[in-house]
C-alpha positions as CSV (number, residue, x, y, z in Angstrom):
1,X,122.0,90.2,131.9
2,X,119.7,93.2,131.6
3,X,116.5,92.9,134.0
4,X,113.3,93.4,132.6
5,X,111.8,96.7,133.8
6,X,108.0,95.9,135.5
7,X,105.3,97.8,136.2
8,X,105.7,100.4,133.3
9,X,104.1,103.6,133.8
10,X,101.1,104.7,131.8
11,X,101.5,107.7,129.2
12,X,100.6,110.6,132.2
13,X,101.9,113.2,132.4
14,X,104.3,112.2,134.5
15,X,105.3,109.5,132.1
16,X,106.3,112.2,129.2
17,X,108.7,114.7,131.9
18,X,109.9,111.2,132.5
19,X,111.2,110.3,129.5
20,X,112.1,113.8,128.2
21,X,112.3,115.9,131.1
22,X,115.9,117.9,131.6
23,X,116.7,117.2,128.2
24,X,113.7,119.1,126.2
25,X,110.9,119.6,128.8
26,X,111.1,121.7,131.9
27,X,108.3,122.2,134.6
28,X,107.4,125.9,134.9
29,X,104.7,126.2,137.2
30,X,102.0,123.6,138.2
31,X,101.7,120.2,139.2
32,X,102.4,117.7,136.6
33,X,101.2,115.1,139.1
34,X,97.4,116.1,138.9
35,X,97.3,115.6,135.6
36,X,95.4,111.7,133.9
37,X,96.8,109.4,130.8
38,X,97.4,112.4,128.0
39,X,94.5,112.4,126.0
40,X,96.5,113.8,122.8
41,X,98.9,116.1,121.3
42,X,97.5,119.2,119.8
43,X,98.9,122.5,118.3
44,X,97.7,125.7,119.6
45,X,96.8,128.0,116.9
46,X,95.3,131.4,118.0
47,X,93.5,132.7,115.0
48,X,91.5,129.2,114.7
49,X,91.3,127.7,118.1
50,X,91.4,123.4,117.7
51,X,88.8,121.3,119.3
52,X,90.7,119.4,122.1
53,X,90.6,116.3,123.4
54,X,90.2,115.6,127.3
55,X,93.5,116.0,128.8
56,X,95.5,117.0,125.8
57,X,99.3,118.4,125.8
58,X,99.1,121.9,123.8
59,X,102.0,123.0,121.9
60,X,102.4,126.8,122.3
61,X,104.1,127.3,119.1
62,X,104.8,131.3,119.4
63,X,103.5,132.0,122.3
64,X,106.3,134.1,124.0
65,X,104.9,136.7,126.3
66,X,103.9,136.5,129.9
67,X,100.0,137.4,129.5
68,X,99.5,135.6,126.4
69,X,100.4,132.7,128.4
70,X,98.3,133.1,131.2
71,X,95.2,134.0,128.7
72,X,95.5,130.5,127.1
73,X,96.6,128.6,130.5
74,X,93.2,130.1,131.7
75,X,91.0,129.3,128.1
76,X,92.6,125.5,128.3
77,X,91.8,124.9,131.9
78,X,87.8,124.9,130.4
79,X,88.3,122.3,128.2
80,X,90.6,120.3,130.5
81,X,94.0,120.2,129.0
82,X,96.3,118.7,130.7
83,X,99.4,121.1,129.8
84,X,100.3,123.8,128.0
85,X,104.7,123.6,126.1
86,X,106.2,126.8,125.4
87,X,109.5,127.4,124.1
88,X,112.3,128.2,126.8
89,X,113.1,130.4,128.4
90,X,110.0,131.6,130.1
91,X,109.6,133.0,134.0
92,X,106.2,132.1,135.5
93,X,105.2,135.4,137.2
94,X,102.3,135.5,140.1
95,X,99.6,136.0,137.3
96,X,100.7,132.7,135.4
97,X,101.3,130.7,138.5
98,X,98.2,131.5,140.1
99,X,96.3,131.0,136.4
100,X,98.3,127.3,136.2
101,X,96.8,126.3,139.6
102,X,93.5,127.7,139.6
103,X,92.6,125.9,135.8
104,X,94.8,122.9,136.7
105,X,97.0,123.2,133.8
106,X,100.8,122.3,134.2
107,X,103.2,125.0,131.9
108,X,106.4,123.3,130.7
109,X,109.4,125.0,128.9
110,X,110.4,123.5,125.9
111,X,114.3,123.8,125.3
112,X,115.9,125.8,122.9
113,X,116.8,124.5,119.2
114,X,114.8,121.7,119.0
115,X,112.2,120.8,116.4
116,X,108.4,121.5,117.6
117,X,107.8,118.6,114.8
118,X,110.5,116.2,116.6
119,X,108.8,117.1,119.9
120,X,105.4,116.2,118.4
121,X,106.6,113.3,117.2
122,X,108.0,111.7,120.5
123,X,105.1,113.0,122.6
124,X,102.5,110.9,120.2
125,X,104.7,108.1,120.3
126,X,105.0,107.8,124.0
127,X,100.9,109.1,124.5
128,X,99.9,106.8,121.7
129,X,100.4,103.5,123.6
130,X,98.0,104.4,126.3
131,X,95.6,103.4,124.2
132,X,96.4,99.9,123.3
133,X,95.0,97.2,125.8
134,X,97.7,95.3,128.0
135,X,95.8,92.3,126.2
136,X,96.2,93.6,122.9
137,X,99.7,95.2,123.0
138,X,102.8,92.4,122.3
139,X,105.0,92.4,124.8
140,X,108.6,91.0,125.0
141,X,110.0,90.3,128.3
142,X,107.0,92.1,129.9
143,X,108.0,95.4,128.1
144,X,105.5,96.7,125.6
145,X,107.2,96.2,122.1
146,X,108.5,100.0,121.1
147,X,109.0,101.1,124.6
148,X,112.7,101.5,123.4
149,X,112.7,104.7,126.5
150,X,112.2,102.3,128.7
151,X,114.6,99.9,127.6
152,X,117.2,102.6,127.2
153,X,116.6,103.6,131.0
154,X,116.9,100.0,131.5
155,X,120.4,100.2,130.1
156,X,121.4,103.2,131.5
157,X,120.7,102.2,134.9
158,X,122.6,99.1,134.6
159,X,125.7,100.7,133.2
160,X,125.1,103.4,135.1
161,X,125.8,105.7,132.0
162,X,123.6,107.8,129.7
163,X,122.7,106.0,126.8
164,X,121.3,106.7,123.4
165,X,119.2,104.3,120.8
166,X,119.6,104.9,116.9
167,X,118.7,103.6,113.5
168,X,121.0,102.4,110.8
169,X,120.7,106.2,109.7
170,X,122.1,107.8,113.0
171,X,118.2,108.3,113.5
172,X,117.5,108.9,117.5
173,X,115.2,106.3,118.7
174,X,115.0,106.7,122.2
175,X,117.1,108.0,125.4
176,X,117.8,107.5,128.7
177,X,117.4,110.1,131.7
178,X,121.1,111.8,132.8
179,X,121.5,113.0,129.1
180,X,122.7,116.7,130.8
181,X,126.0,115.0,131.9
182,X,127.1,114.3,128.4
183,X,128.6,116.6,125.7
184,X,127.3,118.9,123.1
185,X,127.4,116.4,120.3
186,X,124.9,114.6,122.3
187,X,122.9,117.0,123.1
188,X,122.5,117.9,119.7
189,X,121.3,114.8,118.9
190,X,118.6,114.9,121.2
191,X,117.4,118.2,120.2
192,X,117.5,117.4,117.1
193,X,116.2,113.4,117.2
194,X,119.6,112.9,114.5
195,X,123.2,112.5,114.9
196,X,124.8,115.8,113.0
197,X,126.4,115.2,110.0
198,X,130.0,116.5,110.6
199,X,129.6,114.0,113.4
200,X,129.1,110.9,111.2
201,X,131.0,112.0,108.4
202,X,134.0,111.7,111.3
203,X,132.9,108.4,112.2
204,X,132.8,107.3,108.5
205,X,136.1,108.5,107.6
206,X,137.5,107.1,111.2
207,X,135.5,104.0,110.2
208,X,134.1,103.8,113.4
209,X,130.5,102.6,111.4
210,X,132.8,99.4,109.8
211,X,134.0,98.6,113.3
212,X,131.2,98.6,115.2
213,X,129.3,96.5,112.2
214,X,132.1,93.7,111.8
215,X,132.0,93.4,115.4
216,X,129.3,91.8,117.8
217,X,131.2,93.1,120.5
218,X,131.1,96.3,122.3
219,X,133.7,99.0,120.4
220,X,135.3,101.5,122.2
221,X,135.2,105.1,120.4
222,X,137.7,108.1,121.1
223,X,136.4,111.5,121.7
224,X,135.5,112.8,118.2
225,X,137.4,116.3,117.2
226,X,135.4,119.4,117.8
227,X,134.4,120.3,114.1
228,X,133.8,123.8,114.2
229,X,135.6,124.8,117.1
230,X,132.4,125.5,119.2
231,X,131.8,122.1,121.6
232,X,131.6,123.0,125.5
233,X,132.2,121.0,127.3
234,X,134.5,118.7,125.4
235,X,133.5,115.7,123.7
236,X,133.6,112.7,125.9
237,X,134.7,109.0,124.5
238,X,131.7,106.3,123.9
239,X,131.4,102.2,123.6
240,X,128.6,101.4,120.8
241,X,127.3,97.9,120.0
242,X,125.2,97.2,116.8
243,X,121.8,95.6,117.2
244,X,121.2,93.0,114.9
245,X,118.4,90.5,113.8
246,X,120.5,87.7,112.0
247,X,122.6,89.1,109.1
248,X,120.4,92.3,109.3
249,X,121.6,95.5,110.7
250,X,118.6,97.6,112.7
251,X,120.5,100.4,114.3
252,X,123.2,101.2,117.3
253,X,123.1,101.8,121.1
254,X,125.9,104.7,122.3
255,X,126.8,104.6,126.0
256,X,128.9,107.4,127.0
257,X,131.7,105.9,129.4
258,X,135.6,106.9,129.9
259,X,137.0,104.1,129.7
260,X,136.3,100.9,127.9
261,X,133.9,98.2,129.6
262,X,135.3,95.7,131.7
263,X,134.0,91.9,130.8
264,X,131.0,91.7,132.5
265,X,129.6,95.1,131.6
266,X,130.3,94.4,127.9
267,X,128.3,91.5,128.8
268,X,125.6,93.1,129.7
269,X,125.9,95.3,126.7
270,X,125.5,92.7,124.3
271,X,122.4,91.1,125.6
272,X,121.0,94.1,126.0
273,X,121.3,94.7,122.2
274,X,119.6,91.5,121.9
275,X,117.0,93.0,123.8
276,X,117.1,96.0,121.7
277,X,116.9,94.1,118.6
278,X,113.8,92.3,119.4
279,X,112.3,95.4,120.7
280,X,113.4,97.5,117.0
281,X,111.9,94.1,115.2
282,X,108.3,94.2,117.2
283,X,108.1,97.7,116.6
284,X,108.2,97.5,113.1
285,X,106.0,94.5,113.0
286,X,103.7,96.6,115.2
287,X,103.7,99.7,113.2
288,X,103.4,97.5,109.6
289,X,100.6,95.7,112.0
290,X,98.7,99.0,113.0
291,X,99.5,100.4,109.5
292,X,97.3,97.7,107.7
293,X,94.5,98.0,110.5
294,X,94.4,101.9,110.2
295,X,93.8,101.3,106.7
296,X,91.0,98.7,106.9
297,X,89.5,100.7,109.4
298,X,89.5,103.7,107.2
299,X,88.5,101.9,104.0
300,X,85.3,100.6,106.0
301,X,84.4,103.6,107.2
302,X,84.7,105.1,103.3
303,X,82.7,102.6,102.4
304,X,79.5,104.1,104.7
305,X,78.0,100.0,104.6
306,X,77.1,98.3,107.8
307,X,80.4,98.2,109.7
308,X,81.1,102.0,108.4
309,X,80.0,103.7,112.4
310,X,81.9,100.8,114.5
311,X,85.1,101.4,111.7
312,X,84.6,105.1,112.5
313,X,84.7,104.4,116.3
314,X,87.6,102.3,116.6
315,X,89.6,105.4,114.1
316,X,88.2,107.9,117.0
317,X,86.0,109.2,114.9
318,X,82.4,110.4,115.7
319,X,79.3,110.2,114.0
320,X,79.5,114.0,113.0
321,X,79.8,115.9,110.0
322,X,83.4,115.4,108.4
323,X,85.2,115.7,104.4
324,X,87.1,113.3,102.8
325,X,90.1,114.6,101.2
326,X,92.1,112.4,98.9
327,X,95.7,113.1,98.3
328,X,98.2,111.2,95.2
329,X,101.4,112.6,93.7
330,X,102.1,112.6,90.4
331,X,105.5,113.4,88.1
332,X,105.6,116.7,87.2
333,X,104.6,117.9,83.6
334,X,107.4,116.2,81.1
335,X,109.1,114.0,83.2
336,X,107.8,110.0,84.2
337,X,109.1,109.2,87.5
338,X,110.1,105.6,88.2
339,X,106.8,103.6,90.1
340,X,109.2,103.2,93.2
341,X,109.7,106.9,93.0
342,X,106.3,107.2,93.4
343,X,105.5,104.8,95.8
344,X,108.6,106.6,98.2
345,X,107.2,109.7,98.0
346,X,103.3,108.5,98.2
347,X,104.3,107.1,101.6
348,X,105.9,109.7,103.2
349,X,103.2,112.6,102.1
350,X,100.7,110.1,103.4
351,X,102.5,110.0,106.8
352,X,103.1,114.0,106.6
353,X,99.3,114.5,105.8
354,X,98.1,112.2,108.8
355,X,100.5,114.2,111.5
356,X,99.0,117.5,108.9
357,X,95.7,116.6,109.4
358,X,95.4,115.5,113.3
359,X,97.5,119.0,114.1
360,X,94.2,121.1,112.5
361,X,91.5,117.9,114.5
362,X,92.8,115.6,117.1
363,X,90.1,113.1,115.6
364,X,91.4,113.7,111.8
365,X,92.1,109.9,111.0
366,X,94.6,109.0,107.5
367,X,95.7,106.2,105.9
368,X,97.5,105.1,102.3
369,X,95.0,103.3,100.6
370,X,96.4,102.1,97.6
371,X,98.5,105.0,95.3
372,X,95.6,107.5,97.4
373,X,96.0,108.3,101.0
374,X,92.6,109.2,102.3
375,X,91.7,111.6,105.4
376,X,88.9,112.4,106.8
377,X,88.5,115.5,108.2
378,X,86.1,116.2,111.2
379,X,84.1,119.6,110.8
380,X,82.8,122.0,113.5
381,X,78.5,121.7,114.1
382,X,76.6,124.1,111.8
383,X,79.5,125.6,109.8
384,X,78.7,127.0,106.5
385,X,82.4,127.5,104.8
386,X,83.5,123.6,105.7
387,X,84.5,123.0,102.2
388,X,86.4,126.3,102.2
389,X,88.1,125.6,105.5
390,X,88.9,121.7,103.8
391,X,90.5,123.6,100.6
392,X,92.3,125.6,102.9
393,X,93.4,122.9,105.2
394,X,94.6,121.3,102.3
395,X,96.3,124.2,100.6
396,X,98.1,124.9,103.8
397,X,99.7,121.2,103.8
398,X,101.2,121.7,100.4
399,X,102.4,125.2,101.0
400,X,104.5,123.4,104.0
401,X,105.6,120.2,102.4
402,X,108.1,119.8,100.1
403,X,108.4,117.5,97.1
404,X,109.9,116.9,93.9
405,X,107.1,115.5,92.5
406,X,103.7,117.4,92.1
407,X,101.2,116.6,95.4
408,X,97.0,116.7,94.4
409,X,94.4,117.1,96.5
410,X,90.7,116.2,96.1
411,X,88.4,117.6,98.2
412,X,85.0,116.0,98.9
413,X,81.5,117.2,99.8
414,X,80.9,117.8,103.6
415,X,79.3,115.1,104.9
416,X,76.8,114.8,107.7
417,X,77.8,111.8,109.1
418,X,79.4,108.5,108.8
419,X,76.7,106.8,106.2
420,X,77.7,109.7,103.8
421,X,81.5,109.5,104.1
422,X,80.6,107.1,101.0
423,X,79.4,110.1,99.0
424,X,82.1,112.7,100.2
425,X,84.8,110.0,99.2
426,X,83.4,109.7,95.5
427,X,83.6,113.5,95.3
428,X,87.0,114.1,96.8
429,X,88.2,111.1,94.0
430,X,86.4,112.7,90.9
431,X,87.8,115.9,91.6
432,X,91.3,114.5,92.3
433,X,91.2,112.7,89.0
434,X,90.5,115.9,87.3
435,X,93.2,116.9,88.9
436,X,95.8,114.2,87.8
437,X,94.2,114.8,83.8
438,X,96.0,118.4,84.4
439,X,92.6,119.9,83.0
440,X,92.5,122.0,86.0
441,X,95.9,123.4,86.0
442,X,95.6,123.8,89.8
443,X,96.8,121.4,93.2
444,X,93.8,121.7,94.8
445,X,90.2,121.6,94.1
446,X,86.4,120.4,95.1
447,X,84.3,118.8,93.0
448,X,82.2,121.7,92.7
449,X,85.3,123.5,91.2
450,X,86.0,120.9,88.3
451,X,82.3,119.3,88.0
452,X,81.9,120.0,84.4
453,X,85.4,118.6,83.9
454,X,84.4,115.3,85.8
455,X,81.1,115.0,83.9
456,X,83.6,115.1,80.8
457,X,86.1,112.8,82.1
458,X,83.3,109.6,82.5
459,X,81.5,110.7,79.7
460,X,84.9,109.7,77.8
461,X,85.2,106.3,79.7
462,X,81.6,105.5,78.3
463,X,81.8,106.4,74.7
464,X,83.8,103.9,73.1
465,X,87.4,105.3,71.3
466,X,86.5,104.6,67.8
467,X,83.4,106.4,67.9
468,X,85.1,109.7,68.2
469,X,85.5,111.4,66.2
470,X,82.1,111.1,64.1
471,X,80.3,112.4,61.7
472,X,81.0,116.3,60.7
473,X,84.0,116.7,63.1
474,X,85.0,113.0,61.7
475,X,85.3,114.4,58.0
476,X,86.9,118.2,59.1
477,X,89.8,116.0,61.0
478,X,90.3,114.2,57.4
479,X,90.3,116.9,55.7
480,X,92.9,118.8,58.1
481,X,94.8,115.8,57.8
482,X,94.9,115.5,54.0
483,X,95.7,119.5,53.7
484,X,97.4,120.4,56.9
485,X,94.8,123.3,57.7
486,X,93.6,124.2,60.8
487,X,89.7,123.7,60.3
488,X,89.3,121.9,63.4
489,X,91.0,124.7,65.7
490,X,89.1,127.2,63.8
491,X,85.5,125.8,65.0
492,X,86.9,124.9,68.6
493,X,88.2,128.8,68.7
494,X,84.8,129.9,67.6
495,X,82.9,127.3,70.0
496,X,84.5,128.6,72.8
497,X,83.9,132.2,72.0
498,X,80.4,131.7,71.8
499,X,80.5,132.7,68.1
500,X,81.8,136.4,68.4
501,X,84.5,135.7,65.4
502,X,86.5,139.0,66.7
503,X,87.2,137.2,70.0
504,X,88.2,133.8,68.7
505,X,90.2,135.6,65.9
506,X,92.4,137.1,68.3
507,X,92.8,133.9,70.2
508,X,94.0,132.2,66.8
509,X,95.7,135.8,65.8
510,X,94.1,135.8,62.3
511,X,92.3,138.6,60.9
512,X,87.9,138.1,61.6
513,X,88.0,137.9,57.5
514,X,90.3,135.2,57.3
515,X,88.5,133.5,60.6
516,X,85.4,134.1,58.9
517,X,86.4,132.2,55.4
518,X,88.1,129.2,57.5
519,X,85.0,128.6,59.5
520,X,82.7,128.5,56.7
521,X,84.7,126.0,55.0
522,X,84.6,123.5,58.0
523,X,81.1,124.3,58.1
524,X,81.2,123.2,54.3
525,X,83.8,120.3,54.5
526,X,81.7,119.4,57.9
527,X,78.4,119.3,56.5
528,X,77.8,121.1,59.9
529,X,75.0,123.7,60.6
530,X,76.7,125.7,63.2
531,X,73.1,127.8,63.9
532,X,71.4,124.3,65.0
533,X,72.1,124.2,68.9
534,X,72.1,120.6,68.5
535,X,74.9,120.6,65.9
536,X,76.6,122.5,67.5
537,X,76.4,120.8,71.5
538,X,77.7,117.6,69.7
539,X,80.6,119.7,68.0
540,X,81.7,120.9,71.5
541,X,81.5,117.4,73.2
542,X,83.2,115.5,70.4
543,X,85.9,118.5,70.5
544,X,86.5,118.3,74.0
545,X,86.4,114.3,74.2
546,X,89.4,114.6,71.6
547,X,91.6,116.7,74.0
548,X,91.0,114.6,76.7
549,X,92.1,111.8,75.1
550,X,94.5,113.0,73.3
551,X,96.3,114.5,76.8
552,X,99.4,112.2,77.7
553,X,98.6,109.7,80.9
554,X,99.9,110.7,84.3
């Protein structure tokens, strides 16, 4: 029977090397043990230093040499960051160490070949439950629902074997300490938070997967063949047991072991995928749980009304100047992708731009609120290029993300604090439906970019359809109809030259002559005088009102 681990560990510090130390995280100089509860994960960036958070983990991404280190080490110590992740290998010389101490600031090596975004990931999930209340947080068996590191150390312990958690996908959920004594298919794994494929394309055609999911037993696996020839040290055998909730497979725990288990070991490996599967089944309940309340939260604080600063506070948002961006995804020109389609896809750039966005500001909240996911973006006191920096904030998360589909992004006025996120949500929407009309032609835009194009787009919602077109533009469509001419592309040509005939006769490549005899017969079939401004404002709106609705739906 597996025995309930007590008295779990805040997310310090210490907590993270924990979990992930000899695997992916190596002390290089200072004293992990000084450090408090993390206080976030943030990326260093040198050419746009981020605002951090009070005893935040920095990743280092590129930062390589010896002095560039112990320039940052010494910058972070003044705002109080708790450590500093570069990427392995890296010797801490007298400079760095005596920089580490000095600032208080623990450097740790981050091992070779795995994913900075995989390492993000963990670290926020293991730092992100600091910040629930022991009240608040559901526990099972007086182990906080998702602490599957724990429970995998739980395991490990008890077997007294490494030990691995994954999703129905070969997904890594969580592992246990000792992970250095296994073999490089393991490792791999961990580095890369996913079983490799030749790996579980041998397991399917072994039909290890079948076995293991007919059985409620513990099955014992052979060593798998080294694929491409490259596995030192040799792959070692393995008992998994799938973790189930009724009928429903969740996912897989690997022990690595040499020999099958006895009885009671099995034993104990089967509850503890009982264990398992309630922890898997809280954690999604949690998770769909904190999804809706993210989403609430960020819909109230949109909504600048009475609850808008305590919606904003519970987000970890300030009452300081901030943008609302609004993101949606649309099929790209010519093709109508299935609703579920878009749904998929709306989800996981909503997810992508919430990591995006709290990368660039630790107190960048995001949520999917209906087909839109919303951020707000917090903006730095007295900056004059904040929509710039939003447009490029947002240009910089498509450039990274890939999709099939077509990504837009609206980007709304700056606001100056939470009672006018209101106002900087119904700019970031306008522009973004501009955006999903294709009048743009661009991914991203402000409103100020597209305004005339918004103004057009709710000036179409409030004229009723059968009222355009009217009147002179009413009888030159007839007649185009009736004679399939080109009356009405002649005056839009010349409308948009601002009359200079030799300009919109090259745009329709027609001689000026024959431009000049086709406009002054939809002048005459029109009943239009084109040198009354009046006429000819009407012309233009009735003209563009036409395109718009004649442009397919998205």
């Amino acid at each position: 029977m597996l025995v309930p681990v007590t008295g779990l560990p805040r997310a310090s510090l210490g907590r993270v090397l924990e979990e992930l130390g000899t695997t992916l995280l190596d002390v290089v100089c200072g004293d992990a043990r000084l450090a408090q509860d993390v206080g976030g994960v943030v990326i260093h960036d040198p050419l746009d230093e981020p605002e951090l958070p009070r005893d935040a983990l920095v990743l280092g991404v590129g930062l390589h040499d010896p002095a560039d280190i112990t320039r940052v080490v010494t910058r972070l110590g003044r705002h109080g960051a708790a450590a500093l992740i570069v990427r392995a290998p890296v010797v801490a010389d007298d400079k760095l160490a005596a920089a580490a101490r000095e600032a208080g600031v623990t450097v740790l090596a981050f091992a070779r070949g795995a994913s900075w975004t995989h390492l993000a990931g963990m670290l926020r999930t293991l730092t992100s439950e600091s910040g629930r209340n022991d009240a608040d947080a559901p526990t099972v068996g007086r182990i906080r629902s998702g602490d599957l590191f724990a429970v995998a150390n739980a395991i490990a312990a008890l077997l007294d074997a490494p030990v691995t958690i994954e999703d129905r996908n070969s997904r890594l959920l969580a592992f246990s300490s000792r992970q250095e004594d296994t073999d490089t298919s393991r490792v791999r794994t961990i580095l890369g938070r996913q079983v490799p494929e030749q790996y579980t394309r041998i397991l399917e055609e072994r039909g290890v997967f079948q076995a293991i999911y007919r059985s409620d037993r513990p099955v014992f696996v052979a060593p798998l063949p080294d694929p491409d020839g490259t596995m030192q040290p040799p792959a070692l055998p393995r008992t998994a047991i799938a973790v189930r909730a009724g009928d429903e497979i969740l996912g897989t725990i690997w022990v690595v072991v040499p020999a099958p288990l006895d009885e009671e070991r099995g034993q104990a490996l089967y509850e503890a995928s009982k264990l398992v599967a309630m922890h898997m089944v809280w954690q999604r309940a949690d998770a769909d749980m904190e999804r809706r309340l993210r989403v609430e939260l960020l819909g109230t604080a949109l909504e600048s009304g009475p609850g808008a600063l305590e919606a904003a506070r519970r987000l970890g948002l300030k009452d300081e100047p901030a943008v609302v961006l609004a993101l949606t995804v649309v099929g790209p020109a010519g093709e109508n992708p299935l609703p579920a389609q878009l749904a998929t896809e709306r989800k996981r750039l909503a997810d992508a731009f919430a990591m995006h966005l709290s990368a660039v500001h630790p107190r960048a909240a995001a949520a999917l609120v209906g087909d839109v996911a919303y951020g707000i973006l917090p903006l730095p006191q007295n900056r004059q290029d904040a929509e710039e920096r939003a447009v490029w904030v947002a240009a910089e998360f498509l450039a990274r993300v890939g999709s099939r589909l077509r990504p837009l992004i609206g980007v709304g006025r700056p606001a100056g604090d939470c009672s006018a996120l209101a106002r900087s949500r119904s700019g970031a929407d306008r522009a973004l439906r501009v955006l999903r009309s294709g009048a743009a032609g661009r991914q991203v835009a402000r409103l100020d970019d597209v305004h005339v194009d918004a103004l057009l787009l709710e000036l179409a919602d409030l004229v009723p359809r059968d009222d355009v077109p009217s009147g002179s533009i009413a009888r030159i469509v007839a007649y185009d109809r009736e004679h399939q001419s080109s009356l009405v592309e002649t005056l839009g040509a010349w409308l948009d030259a601002f009359g200079d005939v030799s300009v919109a006769a090259a745009a329709m490549f027609v001689h000026p002559n024959t431009f000049r005899y086709r406009l002054r017969r939809a002048a005459e079939v029109g009943r239009l005088d084109l040198g009354a401004p009046d006429a000819r404002l009407s012309a233009m709106l009735q003209l563009r009102l036409m395109s718009i609705r004649s442009a397919p739906d998205d």
